[in-house]
PDB file of N, CA, C and O in Angstrom:
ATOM      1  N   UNK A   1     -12.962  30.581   9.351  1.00  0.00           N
ATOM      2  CA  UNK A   1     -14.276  29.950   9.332  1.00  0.00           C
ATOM      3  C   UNK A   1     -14.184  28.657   8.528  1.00  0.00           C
ATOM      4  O   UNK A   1     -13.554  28.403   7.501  1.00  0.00           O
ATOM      5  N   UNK A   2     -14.966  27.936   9.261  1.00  0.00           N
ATOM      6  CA  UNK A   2     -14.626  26.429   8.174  1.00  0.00           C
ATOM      7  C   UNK A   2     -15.754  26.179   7.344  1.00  0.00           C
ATOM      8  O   UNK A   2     -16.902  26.431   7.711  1.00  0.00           O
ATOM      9  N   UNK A   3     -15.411  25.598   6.023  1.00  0.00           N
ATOM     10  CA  UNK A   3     -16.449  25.303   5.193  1.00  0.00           C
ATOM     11  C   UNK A   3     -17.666  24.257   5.406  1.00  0.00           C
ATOM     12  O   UNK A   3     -18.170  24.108   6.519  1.00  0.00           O
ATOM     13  N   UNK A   4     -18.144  23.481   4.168  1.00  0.00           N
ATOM     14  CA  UNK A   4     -19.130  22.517   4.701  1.00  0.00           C
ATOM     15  C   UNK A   4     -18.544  21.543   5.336  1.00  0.00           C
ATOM     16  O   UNK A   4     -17.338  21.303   5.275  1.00  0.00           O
ATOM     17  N   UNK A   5     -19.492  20.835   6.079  1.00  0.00           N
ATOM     18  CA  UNK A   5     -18.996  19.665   6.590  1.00  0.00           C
ATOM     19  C   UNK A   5     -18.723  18.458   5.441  1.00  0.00           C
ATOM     20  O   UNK A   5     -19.273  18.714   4.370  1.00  0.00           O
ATOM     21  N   UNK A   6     -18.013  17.254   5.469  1.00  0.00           N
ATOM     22  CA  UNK A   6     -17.863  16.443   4.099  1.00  0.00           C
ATOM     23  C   UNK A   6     -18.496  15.905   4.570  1.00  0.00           C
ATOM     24  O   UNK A   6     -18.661  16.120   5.770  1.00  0.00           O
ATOM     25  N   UNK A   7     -19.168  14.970   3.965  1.00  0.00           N
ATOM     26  CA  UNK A   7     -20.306  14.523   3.602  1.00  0.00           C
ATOM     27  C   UNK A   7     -19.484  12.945   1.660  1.00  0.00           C
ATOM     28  O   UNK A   7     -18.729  13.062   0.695  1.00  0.00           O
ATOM     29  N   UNK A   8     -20.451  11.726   2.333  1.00  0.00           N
ATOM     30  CA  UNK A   8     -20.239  11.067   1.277  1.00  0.00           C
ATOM     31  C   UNK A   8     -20.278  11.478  -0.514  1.00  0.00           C
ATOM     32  O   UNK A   8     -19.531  11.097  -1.416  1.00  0.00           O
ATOM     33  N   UNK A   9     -21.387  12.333  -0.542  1.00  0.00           N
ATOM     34  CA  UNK A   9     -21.936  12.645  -1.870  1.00  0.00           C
ATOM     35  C   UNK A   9     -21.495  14.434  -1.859  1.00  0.00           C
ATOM     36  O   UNK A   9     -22.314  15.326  -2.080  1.00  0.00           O
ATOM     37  N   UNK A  10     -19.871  14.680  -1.515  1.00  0.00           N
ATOM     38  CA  UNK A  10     -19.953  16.275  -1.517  1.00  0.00           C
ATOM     39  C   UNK A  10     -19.793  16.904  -3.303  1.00  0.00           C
ATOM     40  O   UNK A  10     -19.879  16.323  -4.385  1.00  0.00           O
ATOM     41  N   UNK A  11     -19.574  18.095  -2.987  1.00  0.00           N
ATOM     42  CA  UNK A  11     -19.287  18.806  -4.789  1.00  0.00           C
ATOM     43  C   UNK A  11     -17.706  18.050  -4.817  1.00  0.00           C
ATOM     44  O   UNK A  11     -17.000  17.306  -4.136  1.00  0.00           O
ATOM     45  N   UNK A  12     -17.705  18.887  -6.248  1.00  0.00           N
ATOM     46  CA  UNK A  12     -16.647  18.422  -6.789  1.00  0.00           C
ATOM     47  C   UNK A  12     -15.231  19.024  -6.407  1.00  0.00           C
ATOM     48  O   UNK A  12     -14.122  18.509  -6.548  1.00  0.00           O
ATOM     49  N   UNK A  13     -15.702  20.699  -5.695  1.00  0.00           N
ATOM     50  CA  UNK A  13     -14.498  21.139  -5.487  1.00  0.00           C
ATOM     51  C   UNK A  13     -14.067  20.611  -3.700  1.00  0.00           C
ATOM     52  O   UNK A  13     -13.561  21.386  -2.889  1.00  0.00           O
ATOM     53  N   UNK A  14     -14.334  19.496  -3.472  1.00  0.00           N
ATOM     54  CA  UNK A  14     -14.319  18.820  -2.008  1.00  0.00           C
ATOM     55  C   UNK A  14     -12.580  18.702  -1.992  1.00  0.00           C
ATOM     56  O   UNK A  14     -11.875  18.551  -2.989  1.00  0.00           O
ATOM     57  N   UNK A  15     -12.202  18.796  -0.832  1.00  0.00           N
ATOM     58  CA  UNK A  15     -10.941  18.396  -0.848  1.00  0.00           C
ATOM     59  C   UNK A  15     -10.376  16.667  -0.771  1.00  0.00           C
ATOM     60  O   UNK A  15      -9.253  16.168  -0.693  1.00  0.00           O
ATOM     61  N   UNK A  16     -11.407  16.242  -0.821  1.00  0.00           N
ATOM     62  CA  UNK A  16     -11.493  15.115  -0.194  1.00  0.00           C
ATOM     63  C   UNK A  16     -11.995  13.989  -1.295  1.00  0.00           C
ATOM     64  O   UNK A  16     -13.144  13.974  -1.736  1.00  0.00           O
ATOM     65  N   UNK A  17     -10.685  12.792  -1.776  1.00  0.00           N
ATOM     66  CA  UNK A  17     -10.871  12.489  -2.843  1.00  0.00           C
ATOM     67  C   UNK A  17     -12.033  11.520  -2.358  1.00  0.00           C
ATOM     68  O   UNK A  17     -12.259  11.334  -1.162  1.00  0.00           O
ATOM     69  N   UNK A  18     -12.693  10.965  -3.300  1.00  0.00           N
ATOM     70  CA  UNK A  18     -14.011   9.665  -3.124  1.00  0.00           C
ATOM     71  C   UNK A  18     -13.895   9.122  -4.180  1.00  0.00           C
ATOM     72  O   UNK A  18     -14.267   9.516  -5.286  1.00  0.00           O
ATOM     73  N   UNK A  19     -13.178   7.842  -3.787  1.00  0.00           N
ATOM     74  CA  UNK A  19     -12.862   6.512  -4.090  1.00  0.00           C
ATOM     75  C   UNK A  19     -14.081   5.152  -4.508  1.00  0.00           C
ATOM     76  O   UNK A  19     -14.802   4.679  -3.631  1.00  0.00           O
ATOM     77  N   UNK A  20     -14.125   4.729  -5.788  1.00  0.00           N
ATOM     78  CA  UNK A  20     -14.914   4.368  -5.862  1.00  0.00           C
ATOM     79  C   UNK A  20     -14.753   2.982  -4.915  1.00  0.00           C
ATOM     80  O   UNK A  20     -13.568   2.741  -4.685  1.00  0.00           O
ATOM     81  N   UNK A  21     -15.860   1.859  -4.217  1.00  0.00           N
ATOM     82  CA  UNK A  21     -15.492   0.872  -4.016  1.00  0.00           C
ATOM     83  C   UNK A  21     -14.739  -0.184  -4.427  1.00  0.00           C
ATOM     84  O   UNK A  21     -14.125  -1.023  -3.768  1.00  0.00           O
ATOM     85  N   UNK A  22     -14.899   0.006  -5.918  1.00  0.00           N
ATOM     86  CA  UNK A  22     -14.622  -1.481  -6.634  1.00  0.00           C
ATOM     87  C   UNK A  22     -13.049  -0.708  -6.899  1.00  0.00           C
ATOM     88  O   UNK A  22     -12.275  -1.483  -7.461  1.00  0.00           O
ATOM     89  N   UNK A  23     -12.662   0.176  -6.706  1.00  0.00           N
ATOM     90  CA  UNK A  23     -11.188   0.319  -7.184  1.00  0.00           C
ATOM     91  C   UNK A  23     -10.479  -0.243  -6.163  1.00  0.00           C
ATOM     92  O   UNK A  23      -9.421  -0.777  -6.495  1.00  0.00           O
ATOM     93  N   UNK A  24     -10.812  -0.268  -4.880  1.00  0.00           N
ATOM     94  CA  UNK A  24     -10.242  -0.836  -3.593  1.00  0.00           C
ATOM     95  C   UNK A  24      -9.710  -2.241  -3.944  1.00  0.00           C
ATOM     96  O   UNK A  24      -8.704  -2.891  -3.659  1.00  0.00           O
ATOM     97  N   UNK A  25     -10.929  -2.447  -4.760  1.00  0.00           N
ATOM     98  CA  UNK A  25     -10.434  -4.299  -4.707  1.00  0.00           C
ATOM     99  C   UNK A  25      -9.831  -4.587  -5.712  1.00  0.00           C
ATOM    100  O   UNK A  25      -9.782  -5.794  -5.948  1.00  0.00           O
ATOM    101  N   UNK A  26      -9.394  -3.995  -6.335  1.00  0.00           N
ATOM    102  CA  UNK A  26      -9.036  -3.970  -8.228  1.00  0.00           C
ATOM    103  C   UNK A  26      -7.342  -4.605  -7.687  1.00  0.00           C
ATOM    104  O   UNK A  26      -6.539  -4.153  -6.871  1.00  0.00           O
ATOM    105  N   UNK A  27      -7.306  -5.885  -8.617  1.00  0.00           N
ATOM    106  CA  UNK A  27      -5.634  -6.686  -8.704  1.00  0.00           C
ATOM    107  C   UNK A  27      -5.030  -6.048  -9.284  1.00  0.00           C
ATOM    108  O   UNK A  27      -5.158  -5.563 -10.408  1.00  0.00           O
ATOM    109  N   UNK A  28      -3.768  -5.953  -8.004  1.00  0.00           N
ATOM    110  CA  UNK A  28      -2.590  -5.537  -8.950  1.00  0.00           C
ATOM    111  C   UNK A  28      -1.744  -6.411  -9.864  1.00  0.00           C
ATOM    112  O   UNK A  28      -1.001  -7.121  -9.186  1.00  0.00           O
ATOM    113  N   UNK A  29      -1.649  -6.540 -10.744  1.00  0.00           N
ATOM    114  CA  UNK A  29      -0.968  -7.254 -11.658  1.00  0.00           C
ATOM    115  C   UNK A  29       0.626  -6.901 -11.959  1.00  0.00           C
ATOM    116  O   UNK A  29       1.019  -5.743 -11.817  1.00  0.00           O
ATOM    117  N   UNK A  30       1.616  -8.070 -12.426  1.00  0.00           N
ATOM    118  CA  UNK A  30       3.046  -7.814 -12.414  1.00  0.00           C
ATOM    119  C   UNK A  30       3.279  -6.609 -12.915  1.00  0.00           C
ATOM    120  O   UNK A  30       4.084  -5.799 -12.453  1.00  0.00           O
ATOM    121  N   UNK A  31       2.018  -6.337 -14.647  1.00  0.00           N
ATOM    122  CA  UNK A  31       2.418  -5.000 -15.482  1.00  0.00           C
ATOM    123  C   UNK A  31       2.119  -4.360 -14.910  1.00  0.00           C
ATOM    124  O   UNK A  31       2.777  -3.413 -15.344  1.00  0.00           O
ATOM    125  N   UNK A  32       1.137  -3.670 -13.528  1.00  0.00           N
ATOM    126  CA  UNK A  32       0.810  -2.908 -13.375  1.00  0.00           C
ATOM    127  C   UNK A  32       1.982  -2.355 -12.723  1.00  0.00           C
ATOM    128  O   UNK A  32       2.426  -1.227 -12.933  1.00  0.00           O
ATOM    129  N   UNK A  33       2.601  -3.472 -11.676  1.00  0.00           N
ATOM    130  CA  UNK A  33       3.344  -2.328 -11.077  1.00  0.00           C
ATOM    131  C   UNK A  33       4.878  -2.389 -11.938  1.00  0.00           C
ATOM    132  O   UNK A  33       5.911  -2.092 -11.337  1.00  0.00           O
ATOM    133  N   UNK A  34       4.898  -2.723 -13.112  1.00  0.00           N
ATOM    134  CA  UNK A  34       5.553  -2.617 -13.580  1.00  0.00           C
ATOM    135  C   UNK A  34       5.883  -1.304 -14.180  1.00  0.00           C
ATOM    136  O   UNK A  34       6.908  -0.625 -14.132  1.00  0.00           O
ATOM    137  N   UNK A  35       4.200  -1.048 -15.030  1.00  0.00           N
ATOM    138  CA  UNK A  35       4.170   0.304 -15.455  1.00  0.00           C
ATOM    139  C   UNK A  35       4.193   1.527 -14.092  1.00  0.00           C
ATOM    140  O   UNK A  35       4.391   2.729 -14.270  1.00  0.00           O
ATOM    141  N   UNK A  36       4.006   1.042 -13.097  1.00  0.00           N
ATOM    142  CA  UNK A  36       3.940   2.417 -11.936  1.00  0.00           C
ATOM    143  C   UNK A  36       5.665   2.431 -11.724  1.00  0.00           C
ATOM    144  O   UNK A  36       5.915   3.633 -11.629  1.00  0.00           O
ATOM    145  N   UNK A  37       6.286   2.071 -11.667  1.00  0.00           N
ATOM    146  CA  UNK A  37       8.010   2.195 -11.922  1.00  0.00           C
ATOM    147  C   UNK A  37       8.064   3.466 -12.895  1.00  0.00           C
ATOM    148  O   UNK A  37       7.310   3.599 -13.859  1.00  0.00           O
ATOM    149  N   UNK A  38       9.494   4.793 -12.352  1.00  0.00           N
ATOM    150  CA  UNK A  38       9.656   5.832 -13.298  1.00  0.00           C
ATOM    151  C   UNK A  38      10.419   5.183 -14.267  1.00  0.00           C
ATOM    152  O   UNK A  38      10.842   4.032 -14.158  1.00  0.00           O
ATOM    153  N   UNK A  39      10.629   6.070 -15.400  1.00  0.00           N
ATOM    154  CA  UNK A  39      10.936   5.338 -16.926  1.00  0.00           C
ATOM    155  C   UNK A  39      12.347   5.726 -16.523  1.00  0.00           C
ATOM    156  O   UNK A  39      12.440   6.938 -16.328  1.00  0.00           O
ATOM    157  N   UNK A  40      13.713   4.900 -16.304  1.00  0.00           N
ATOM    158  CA  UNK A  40      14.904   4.948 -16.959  1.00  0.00           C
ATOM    159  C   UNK A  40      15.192   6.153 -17.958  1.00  0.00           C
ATOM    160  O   UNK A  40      14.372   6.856 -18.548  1.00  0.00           O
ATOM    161  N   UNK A  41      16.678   6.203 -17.989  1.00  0.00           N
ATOM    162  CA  UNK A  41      16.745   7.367 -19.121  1.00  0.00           C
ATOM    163  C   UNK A  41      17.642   5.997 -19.500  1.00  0.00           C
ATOM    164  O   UNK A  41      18.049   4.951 -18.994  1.00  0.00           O
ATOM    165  N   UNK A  42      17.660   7.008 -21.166  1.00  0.00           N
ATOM    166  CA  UNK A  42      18.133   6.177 -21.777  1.00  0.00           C
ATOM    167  C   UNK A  42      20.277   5.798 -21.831  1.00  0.00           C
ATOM    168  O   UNK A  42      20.798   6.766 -22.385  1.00  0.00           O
ATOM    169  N   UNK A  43      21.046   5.042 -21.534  1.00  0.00           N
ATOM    170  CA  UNK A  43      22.261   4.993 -21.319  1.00  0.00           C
ATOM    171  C   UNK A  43      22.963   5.934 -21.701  1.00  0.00           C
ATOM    172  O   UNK A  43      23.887   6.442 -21.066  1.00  0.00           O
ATOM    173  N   UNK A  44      22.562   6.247 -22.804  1.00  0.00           N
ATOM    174  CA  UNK A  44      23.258   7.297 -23.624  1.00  0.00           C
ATOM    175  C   UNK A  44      22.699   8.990 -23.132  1.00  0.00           C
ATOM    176  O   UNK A  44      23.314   9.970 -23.553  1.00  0.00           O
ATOM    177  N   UNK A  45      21.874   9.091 -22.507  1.00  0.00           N
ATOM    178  CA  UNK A  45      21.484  10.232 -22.222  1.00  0.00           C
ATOM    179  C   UNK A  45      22.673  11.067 -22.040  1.00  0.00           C
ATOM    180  O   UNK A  45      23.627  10.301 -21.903  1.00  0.00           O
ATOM    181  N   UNK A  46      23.107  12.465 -21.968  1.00  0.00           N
ATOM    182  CA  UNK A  46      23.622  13.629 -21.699  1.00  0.00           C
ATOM    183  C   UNK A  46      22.261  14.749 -21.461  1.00  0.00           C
ATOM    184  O   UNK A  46      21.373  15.196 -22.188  1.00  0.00           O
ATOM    185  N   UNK A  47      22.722  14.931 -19.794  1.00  0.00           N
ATOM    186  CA  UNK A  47      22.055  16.234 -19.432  1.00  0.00           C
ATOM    187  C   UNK A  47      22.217  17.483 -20.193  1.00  0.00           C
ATOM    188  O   UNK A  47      23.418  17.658 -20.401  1.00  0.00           O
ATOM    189  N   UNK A  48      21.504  18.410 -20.684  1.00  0.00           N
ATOM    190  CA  UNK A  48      21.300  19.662 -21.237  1.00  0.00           C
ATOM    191  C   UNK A  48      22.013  20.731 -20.234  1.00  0.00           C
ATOM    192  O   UNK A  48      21.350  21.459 -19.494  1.00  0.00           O
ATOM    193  N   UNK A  49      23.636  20.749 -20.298  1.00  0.00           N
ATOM    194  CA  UNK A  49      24.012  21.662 -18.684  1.00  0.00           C
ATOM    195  C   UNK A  49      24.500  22.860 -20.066  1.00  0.00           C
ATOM    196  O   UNK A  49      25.189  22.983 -21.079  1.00  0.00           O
ATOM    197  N   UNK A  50      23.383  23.645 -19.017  1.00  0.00           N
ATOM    198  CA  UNK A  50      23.869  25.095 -19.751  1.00  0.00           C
ATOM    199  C   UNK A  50      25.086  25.764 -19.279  1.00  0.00           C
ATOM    200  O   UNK A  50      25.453  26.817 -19.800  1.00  0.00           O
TER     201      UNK A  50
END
């Protein structure tokens, strides 16, 4: 059986994320996607091999 129909203004447990407008338009900047890059390990790292 299927649940409610979605709808713009649904609850919170919606599966369905809702995006505000103004984030759509929001600049990406160099840091930003700088910071969205995963962090490096550090050179010296050694894995923990049990």
């Amino acid at each position: 059986e299927a649940g409610p129909l979605h709808t713009p203004h649904c609850d919170n447990n919606c599966p369905i994320w809702h995006i505000d407008p103004r984030v759509k338009s929001a600049i990406i900047t160099p840091r930003l996607l700088q910071l969205s890059e995963p962090k490096q390990n550090h050179p010296d790292y050694q894995n923990n091999r049990e």
